[in-house]
N, C-alpha and C positions, 0 to 999 in steps of 0.2 A: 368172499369179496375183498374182507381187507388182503389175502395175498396177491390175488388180482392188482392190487391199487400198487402193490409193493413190486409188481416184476418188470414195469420200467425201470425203477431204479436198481434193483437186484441184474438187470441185462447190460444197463453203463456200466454198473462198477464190474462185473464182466468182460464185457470191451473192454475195459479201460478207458472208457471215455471221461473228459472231466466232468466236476458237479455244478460248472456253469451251464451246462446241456441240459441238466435235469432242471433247473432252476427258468430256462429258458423253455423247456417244454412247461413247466409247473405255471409259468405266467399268461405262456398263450392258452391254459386251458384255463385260467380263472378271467382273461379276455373276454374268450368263447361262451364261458358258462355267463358272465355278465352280460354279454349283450344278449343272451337266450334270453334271458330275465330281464330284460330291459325290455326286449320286445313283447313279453308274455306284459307282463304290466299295461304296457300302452296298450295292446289290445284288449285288456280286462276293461281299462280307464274309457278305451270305447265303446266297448260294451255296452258298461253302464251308463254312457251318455243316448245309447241305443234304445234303452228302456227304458229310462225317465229321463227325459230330453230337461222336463222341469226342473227336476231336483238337480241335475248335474249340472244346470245353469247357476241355480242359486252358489250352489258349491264353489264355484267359480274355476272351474277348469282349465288350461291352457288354453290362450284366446284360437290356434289354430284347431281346437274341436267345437266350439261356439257356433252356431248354425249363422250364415251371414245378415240373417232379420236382425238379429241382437244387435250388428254393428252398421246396417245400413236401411235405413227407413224407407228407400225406394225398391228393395229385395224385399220380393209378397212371401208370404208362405203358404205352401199347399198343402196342405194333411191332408185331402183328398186324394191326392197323386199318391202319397203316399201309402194310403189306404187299399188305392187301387193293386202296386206295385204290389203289396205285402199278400194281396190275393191273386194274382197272377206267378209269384213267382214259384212258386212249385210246378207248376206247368213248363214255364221255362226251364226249371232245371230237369227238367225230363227230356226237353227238347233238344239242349247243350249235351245231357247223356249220349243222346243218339248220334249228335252230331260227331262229338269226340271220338265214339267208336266208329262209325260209317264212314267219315271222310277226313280226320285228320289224321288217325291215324293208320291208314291205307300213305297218307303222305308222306311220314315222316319215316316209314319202311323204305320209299321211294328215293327218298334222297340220299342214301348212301347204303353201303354193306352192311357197316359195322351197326345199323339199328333197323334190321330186319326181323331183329326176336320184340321190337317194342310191342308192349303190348298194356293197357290202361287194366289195373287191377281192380280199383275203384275211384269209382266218380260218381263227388255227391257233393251239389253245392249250396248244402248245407240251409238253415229256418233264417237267417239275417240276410235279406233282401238290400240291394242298394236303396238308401235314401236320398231326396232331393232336399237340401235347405234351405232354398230358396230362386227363385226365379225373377228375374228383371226382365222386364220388357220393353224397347226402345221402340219409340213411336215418331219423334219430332226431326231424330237425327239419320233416318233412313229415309231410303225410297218407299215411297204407297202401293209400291206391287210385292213388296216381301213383309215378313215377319222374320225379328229379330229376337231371338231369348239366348240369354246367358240361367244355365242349370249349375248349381256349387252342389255338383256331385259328394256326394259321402258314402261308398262304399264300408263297411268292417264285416267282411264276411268268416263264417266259423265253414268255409269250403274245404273238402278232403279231396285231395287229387292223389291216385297213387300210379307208377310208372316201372315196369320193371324190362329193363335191357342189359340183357346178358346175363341175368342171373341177381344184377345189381337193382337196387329199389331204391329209386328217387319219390318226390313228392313235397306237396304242397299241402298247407294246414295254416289256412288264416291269409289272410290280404286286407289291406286298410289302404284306400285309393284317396284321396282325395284331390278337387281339379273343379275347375272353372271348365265349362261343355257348351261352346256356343252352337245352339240349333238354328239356322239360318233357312225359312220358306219361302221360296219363290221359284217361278213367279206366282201373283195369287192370277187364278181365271174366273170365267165365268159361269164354267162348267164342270159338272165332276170329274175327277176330286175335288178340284180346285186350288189344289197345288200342286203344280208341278213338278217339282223335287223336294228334298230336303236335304241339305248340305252339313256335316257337324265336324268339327274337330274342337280342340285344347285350344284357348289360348296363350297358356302356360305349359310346359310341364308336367304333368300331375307328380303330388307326392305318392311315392309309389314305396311299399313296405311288405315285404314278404316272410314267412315264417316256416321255416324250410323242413323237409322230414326227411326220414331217411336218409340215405348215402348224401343228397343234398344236403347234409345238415354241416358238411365243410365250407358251406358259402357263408356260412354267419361265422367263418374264422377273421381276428382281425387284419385288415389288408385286404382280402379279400372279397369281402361280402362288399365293401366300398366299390371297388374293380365289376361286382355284380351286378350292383343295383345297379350301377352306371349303365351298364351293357343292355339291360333291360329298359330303362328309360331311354337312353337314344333309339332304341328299336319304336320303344310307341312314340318318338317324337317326330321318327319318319317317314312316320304314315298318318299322325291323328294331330300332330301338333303344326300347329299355323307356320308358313305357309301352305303345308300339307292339309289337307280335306279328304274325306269320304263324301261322296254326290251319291243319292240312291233317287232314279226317276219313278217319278208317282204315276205318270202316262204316257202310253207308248207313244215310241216315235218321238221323243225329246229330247231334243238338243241339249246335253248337259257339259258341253265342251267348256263354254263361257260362263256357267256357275261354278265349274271346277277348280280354272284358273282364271279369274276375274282381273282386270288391269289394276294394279296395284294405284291405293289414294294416294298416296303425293312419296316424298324422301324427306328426310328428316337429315340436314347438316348441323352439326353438333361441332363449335367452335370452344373445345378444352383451352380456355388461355389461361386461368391462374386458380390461386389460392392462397389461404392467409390466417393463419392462427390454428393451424393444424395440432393436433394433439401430440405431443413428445411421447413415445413410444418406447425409443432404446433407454436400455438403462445399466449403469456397471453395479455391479455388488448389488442392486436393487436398492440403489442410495444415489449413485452422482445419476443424474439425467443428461441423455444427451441429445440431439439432434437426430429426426428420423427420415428417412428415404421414401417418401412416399411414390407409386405410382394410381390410375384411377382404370378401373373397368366399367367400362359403358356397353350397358343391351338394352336391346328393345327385341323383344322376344325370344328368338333362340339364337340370335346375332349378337354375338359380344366380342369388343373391340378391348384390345390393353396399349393404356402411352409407355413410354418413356419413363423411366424410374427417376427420379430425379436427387442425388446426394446429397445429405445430411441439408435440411433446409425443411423448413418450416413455414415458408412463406413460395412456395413453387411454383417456377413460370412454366407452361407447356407448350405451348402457343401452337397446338395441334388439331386438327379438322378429321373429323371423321365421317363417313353419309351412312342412313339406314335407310331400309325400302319398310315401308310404313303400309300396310294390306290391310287392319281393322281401326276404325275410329270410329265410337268411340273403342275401347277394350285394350290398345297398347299403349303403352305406357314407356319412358325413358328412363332406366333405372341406372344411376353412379352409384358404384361405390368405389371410397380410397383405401388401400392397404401403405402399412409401411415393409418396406423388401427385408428382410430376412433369415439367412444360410437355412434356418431351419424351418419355422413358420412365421406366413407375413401376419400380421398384428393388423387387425378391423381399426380404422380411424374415424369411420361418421361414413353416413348412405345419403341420397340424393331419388326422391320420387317425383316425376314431372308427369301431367296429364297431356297427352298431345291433341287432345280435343282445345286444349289453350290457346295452344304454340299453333295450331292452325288457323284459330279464327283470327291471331294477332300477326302472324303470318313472321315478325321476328320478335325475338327477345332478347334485350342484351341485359342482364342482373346479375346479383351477387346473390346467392343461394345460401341460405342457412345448411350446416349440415344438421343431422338429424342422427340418433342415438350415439354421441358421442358431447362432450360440454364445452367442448369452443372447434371453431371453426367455419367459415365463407368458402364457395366456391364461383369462380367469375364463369358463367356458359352464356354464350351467344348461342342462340338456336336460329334455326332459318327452314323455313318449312314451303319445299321446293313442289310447284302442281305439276301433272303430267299432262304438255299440251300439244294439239297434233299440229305440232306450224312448224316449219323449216327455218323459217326467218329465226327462230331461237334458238338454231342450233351455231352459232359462234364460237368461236374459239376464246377458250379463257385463259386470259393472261398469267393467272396463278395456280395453271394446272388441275384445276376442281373439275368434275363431273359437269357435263354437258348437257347429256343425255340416257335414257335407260334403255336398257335391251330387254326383252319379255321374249323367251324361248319356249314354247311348247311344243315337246317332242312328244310327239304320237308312234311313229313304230317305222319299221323298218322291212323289204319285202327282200325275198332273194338272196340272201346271204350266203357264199360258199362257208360248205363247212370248215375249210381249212384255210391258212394264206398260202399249202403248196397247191391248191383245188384252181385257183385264177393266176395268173403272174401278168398284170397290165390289162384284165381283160381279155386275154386270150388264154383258152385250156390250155394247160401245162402238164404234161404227164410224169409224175415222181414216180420212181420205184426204192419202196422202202421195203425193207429187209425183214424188219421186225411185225410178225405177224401181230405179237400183242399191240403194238402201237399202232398196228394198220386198223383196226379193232377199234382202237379209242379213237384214231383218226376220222373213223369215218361214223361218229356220233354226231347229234345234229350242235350246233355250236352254242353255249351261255355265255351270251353277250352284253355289252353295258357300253355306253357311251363316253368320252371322254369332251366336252367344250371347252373352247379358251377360246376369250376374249382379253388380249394384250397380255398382263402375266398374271390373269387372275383364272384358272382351271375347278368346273364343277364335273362331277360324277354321278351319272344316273345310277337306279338299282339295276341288279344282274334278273334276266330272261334267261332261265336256263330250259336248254335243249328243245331249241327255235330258231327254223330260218328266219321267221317271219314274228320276231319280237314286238311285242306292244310294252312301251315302258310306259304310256300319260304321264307326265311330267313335269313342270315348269320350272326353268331357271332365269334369273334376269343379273344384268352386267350392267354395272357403270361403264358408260363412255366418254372419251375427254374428247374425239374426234372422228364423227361419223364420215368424214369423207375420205378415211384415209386408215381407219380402223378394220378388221377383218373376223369373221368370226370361223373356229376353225374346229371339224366335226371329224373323232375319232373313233369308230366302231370295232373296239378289242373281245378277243374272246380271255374266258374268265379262267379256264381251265390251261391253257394254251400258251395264254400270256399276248398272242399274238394281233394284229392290225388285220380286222375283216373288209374292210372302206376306210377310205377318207373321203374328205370334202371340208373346204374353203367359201366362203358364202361374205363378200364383200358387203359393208352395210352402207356404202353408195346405193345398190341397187334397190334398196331398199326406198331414199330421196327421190326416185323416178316412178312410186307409185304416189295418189294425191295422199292416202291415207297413212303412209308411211308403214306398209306392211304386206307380208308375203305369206303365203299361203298353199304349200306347192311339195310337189315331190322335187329333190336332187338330186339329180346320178353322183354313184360314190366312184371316186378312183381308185386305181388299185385293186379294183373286185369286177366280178363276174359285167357283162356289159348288160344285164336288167334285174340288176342289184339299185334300189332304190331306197332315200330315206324319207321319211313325212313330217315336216315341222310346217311351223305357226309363227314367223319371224313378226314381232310389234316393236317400233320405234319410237320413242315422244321424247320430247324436248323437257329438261326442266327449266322450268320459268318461275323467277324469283320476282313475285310482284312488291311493287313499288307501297310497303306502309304506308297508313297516316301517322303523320310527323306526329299527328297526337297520340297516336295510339302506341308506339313504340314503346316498348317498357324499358325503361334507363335504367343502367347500372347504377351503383352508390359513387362511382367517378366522374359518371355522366352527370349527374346531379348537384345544382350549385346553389348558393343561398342568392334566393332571389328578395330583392328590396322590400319591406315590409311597411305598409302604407297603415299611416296613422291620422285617425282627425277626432277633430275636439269640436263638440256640440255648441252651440253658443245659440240659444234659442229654436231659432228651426232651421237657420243655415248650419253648413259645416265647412271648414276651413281647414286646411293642411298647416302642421307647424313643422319648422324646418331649425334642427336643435343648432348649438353652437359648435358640437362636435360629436366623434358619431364612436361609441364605443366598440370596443372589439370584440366580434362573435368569436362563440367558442367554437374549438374545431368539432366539423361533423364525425358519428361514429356511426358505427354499420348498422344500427339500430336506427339512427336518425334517418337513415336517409329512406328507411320502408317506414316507420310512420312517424304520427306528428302529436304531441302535446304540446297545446295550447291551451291556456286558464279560462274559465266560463266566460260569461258575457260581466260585462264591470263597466260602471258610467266613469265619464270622465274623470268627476270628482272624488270620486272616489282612489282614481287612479294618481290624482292629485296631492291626497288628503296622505297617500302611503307615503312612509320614508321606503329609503333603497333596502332596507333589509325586508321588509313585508313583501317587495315586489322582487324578485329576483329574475337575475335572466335564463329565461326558458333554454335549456340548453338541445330542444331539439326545433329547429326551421324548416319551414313548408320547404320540398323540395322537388324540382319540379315545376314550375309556374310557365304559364304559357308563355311565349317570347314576345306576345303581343299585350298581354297586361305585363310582364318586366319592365317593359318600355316605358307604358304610359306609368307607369307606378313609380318608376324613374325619374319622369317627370318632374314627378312632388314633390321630391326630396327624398332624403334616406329616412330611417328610425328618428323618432323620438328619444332622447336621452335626456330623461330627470334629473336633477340634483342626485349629486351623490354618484351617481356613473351608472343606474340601472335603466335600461332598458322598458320603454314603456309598451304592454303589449296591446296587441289589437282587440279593438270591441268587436261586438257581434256581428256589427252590419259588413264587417271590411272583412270579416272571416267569411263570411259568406259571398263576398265577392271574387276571394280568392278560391283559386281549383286546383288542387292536388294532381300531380300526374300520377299514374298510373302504374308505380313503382312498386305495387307491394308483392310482385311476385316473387319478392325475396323473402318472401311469408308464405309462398305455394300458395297464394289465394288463387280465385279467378279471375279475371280479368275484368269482367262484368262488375264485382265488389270492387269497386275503386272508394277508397278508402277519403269518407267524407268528414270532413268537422260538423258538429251537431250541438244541441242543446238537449242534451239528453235528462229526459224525469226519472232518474235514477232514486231509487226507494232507496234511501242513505242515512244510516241512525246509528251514532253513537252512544248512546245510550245516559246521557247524561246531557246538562242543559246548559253547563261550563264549555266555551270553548277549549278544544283539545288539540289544533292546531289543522293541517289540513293535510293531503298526500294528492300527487298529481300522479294518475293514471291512462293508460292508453290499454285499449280490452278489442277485440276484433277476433274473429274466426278466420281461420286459413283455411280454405276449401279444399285447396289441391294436397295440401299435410293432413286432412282431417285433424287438425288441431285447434285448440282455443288461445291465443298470445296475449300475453298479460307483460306490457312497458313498465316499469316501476321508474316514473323520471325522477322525484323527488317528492323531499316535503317542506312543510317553514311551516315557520309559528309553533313547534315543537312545545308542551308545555313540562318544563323539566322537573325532575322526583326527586333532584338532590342540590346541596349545595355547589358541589363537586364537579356539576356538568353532567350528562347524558352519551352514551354511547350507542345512539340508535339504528336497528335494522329493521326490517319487513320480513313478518310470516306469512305465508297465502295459501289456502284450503280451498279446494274445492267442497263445497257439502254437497252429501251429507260425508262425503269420504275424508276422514281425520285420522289415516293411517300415517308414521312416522316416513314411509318409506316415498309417501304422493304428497308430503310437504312441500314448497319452494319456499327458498329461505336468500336475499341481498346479503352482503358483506358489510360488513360493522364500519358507521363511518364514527372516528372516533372527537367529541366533545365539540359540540356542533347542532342547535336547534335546527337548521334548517340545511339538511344533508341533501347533497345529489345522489343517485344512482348509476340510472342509465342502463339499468338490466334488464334483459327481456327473459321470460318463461312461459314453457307449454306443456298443455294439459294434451294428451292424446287422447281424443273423446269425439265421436260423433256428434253433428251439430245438433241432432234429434235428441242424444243423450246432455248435452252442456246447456240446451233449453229449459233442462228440467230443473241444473243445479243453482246453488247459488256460491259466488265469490264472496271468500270471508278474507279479508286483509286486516292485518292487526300489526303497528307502532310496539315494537319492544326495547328497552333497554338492556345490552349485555351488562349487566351488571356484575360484581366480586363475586364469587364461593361464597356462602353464607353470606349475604347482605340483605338487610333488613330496606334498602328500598324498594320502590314501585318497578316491576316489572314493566308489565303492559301499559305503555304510552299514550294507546287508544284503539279503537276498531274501527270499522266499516263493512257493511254487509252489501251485497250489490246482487238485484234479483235479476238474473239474465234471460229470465223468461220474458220480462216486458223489454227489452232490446233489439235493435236490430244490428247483431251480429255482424253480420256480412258488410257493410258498410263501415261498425264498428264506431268507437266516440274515444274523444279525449278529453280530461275536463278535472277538476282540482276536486 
């Protein structure tokens, strides 16, 4: 063996080749051999999560093998299904045995010459059965004639496939699938079965992982095996992943055309205009920092768009529009992310997750977006979520060039096709004499055909029909249109081997306005071919229509967002009376935090508010933002703020907070919309442990629905009580309990010799709301104190139980 290992190198220095060759083969095999072993691992690591789903919990494994109960409370779990699959599947795999030998592979001899010796040496798929980890069921957000289930597939099969063609032996050993499988029934009847179909595909991708044998064991080369997996993933994503469907009818005689390819819910316009405190990226010597190139990729499903790069800038304008055709809500979702551009690899700068069950009920949204797994940075998106409506009257011309209208094209098939383009010349037989007996031979094979559409200069590709006059491709593609009266959609029938044009046809989407429904249904003759050469499509039209918000509901950006007047009154028995100061001090400027939420100090009587000097009261550095323009007004009225002696700012009691209404801007928190984010008088279980006062901490706590997170405002504190002569250099530690790992700390910036420090930092806990219910928030006042210093560290605590909370709503309060 060792001369074996030794006669690549004994064969270079033979050649004469140099010893960077061998060095360059010696790398790609320790490549090769680590990613064998990388994958052998993850598969073990699945394994064991396969056999004790408990223990591999507790252990804490990479969150993407955690079964989806652990991280969402409305996914049931079935170990019944389970139960059942682990007893059925050895029957299935007897069944796939037979299948494999009987019919597929009689196929794959079929398709060409050179794999006529294929032949399945063993199949066997293997004691690990796919598991389900959980099931959701939508019930409020659907129609009442279907059922809805999202399945979080878990395949880790120990499956043996083996293949041998030409002598050479491929094969398969292990698969780990994992994917979101929506099962969609409808319609339900009255009678058995009582379901009519059932429809499934991905709403993702699946992650897909294979572990190769034999001669395939060059696919786990580096470079390569990337190039493979890819090939293999767009294969199942153009057939099982959304827009694509499998429909299988449950009773004869059922129309499954319009379960197939259902009229897509609305379009999703996505307005990229800016950004702002982007992370710095490039760097020289890995010392000077300098300015990075950002651009953003936006998808929603398997549609992904890229802007404009934009140079060296940190704060980048786009000011670019993009549409998406939006088929599942709930289930799609709009996913940013930004890179910075370059020569070699672009550099992750922060991601962006939006639910479009939001963005539809709110119908726009204009906000600044926190980004997410990166530590600074905002994104400005105007969203606009377009219905598809059958009225003409909405089909207008728009002045900025945007999308009008959508096209919905379902190709069905094709009859009559000459085999050849010398076989027709205009619809009249044309008689070639060609020479070449072998070509005449391939000539006259029946034709593999595939479609070419274009609609203005945007061209889709159906899949290839091979050796069929009479191709069936089902289908659906859909086009934006900026002008149906004047627009044209234009149908190419190429063969695939040939290269050549079997038909054409032209199909004006005027003709389409002269039906009431806005839709055609029909065979068209092709030109250029035979004279009963026919094609069969499903032409639909609609209009998008961009309905008109409530002014109130509109979710405002942090620019949109102004400090509105803040009304103040003084008690004086059981009247109340507005006072109007001598002059009106200056608000601090808002910051990105301010303007999604709001800290305000508890409820406090007048006299009290009296009795403070201006250091006790300080001014809140975060304002309602937001206020309806019909209380600004009257609030306006009144007069401005209050201003005490001394220049602070006197804040509002309880009765006037509750008068005022926060808008609805916390979607720069990924909440929902429904959580509008209220002031409260919240009985927060709060104990310092000591019966001295310890000074106080202003906090703002709220869940973000749409981030699955928990956000914690750290605004400030006062009344700080100091541990030395020297003064205080005070920060905020924040814990989530029971978890007191170093690495889940948040930790504020040291404001230096100052009892009564500002902030203004926000932190998130990535935590399911079902999980962050059960913990409790521990915030704790430190002192950065000297190296060896014998003063007091800790300044003070506070414990906060988020079980008796309401989250969603969320509180702020001193």
């Amino acid at each position: 063996r060792a001369l074996l290992w030794l006669g690549p190198v004994y064969l270079a220095g033979y050649l004469g080749l140099s010893g960077s060759w061998v060095l360059l083969a010696l790398a790609l095999w320790l490549c090769w051999g680590l990613n064998r072993r990388g994958k052998r691992d993850r598969l073990a690591a699945a394994f064991a999560l396969l056999e004790d789903e408990r223990e591999a919990v507790c252990r804490g494994l990479a969150a993407r093998h955690l079964p989806a109960w652990v991280h969402f409370p409305d996914v049931e779990r079935v170990e019944w299904l389970n139960k059942v699959l682990v007893q059925a599947w050895p029957y299935f795999g007897t069944i796939m045995e037979k299948t494999f030998k009987e019919v597929l592979e009689p196929k794959i001899r079929a398709k060409s010459v050179h794999l006529k010796t294929c032949t399945f040496t063993k199949i066997h798929f293997g004691e690990k059965c796919p598991r389900i980890n959980g099931i959701k069921a939508y019930t409020k957000e659907i129609d009442r004639r279907q059922v809805t289930l999202d399945l979080q597939i878990c395949y880790i099969g120990d499956c043996e496939i083996h293949m041998d063609i030409s002598k050479f032996n491929l094969g398969v050993k292990g698969v780990q699938l994992y994917g979101t499988l929506r099962v969609i029934l409808e319609p339900l009847l009255t009678d058995a079965p009582f379901v009519g179909a059932v429809t499934l595909f991905f709403m993702q991708k699946p992650h897909l992982e294979i572990n190769w044998a034999g001669m395939s064991n060059l696919l786990d080369v580096p470079g390569i095996n990337v190039m493979s997996d890819s090939l293999i993933q767009d294969f199942i994503a153009a057939r099982l992943v959304l827009p694509n469907r499998i429909t299988v009818p449950l009773k004869k005689n059922m129309n499954i055309a319009h379960l197939r390819f259902p009229v897509p819910q609305g379009v999703l316009r996505v307005h990229l205009l800016e950004a702002e405190n982007l992370v710095q990226k490039d760097n020289f010597l890995g010392a000077i920092r300098g300015k990075s190139d950002p651009y953003a990729l936006l998808r929603v499903g398997t549609v992904q768009y890229r802007s404009k790069t934009v140079s060296r800038d940190l704060n980048p304008i786009w000011n670019e529009t993009f549409e998406f055709v939006v088929h599942e809500v709930p289930g799609q979702d709009l996913e940013v992310d930004l890179y910075d551009e370059d020569p070699d690899k672009d550099d992750f700068m922060g991601s962006l997750l939006i639910g479009l069950v939001d963005v539809m009920n709110d119908r726009t949204v204009d906000e600044w977006f926190p980004l997410s797994k990166t530590t600074s940075g905002h994104l400005h998106l105007k969203l606009e979520w377009l219905s598809l409506v059958n009225n003409q009257e909405k089909l207008h011309e728009d002045k900025k060039g945007l999308s009008t209208a959508i096209l919905i094209v379902y190709l069905d098939s094709a009859f009559n096709l000459p085999k050849n383009h010398f076989e027709y010349s205009n619809g009249e037989c044309g008689a070639k004499k060609i020479k070449n007996n072998k070509y005449l031979k391939k000539m006259e094979r029946e034709p593999s055909s595939f479609v070419l559409l274009t609609v203005g200069n945007k061209t889709q590709k159906s899949k290839t029909c091979n050796f069929s006059k009479d191709p069936t491709w089902g289908q659906a593609f859909t086009f934006f249109v900026h002008s149906a009266h004047s627009q044209s959609l234009h149908i190419e029938i190429k063969d695939k081997e040939r290269d050549s044009a079997l038909g054409t046809s032209v199909v004006c989407l005027s003709h389409l306005l002269k039906d009431p429904n806005m839709t055609l249904d029909q065979r068209f003759q092709l030109d250029h071919s035979s004279s009963d050469s026919f094609i069969k499509m499903k032409l639909v039209l609609r209009a998008l229509n961009v309905e008109e918000p409530d002014p109130q509901g509109v979710k405002a950006g942090v620019n949109a967002s102004k400090l509105g007047p803040v009304l103040v009154t003084e008690k004086a028995g059981n009247q109340q009376k507005f006072s109007s100061p001598p002059q009106v001090s200056k608000v601090p400027p808002m910051s990105k935090d301010s303007a999604a939420l709001e800290s305000l100090p508890k409820k406090e009587s007048g006299e009290d508010l009296n009795n403070k000097n201006s250091s006790e009261a300080p001014v809140p550095s975060e304002t309602v933002s937001g206020l309806d323009e019909a209380e600004g007004k009257q609030n306006l009225e009144h007069g401005p703020p209050t201003v005490l002696p001394g220049g602070a700012v006197a804040v509002p009691t309880l009765p006037v907070l509750q008068e005022m209404r926060v808008a609805p801007s916390v979607t720069s928190l990924g909440s929902l919309p429904s959580s509008c984010f209220e002031l409260s008088s919240s009985n927060l279980d709060i104990h310092n442990g000591t019966e001295m006062p310890l000074g106080e901490i202003q906090l703002t706590v709220r869940y973000a629905s749409i981030r699955q997170s928990l956000v914690v405002l750290v605004n400030g504190c006062r009344n700080l009580v100091p541990s030395s002569n020297r003064g205080v250099d005070p920060y905020v530690r924040i814990y989530l309990l029971p978890d007191r790992r170093w690495t889940s700390r948040k930790k504020t910036s040291v404001k230096k010799k100052t009892l009564n420090p500002q902030y203004d930092e926000k932190f998130e806990f990535f935590e399911s709301l079902e999980n962050v219910k059960k913990r409790t928030l521990d915030i704790a006042v430190k002192n950065s104190r000297p190296f060896i210093s014998q003063e007091r560290k800790e300044l003070g605590k506070v414990r906060i139980d988020l079980s008796q909370e309401d989250l969603i709503k969320g509180f702020a309060q001193w």
